[in-house]
Every structure is written in structure tokens, then in C-alpha cells.
N, C-alpha and C positions, 0 to 999 in steps of 0.2 A: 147515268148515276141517279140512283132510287132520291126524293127530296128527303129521307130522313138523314140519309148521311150529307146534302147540301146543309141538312137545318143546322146537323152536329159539327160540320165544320165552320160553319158560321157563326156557331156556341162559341169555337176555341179560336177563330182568327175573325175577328169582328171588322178589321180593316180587310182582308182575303178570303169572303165566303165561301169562294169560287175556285181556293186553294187544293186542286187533288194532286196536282204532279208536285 
């Protein structure tokens, strides 16, 4: 998983950065 989309989903789940599945 590229870190821009860890960044982006740590934008939208500030408690579950780590959120892909």
C-alpha cells in the first residue's frame, strides 16, 4: 500500500489509519 493512500486514509479515519480491508 503506496503511503499516499495510508496518509489519505488517516485524513478520513484518524482513529484507523491502518483501515484498508
Amino acid at each position: 500500500m503506496p503511503s499516499s493512500q495510508v496518509h489519505r486514509t488517516s485524513t478520513l479515519f484518524p482513529a484507523r489509519p491502518r483501515a484498508g480491508s
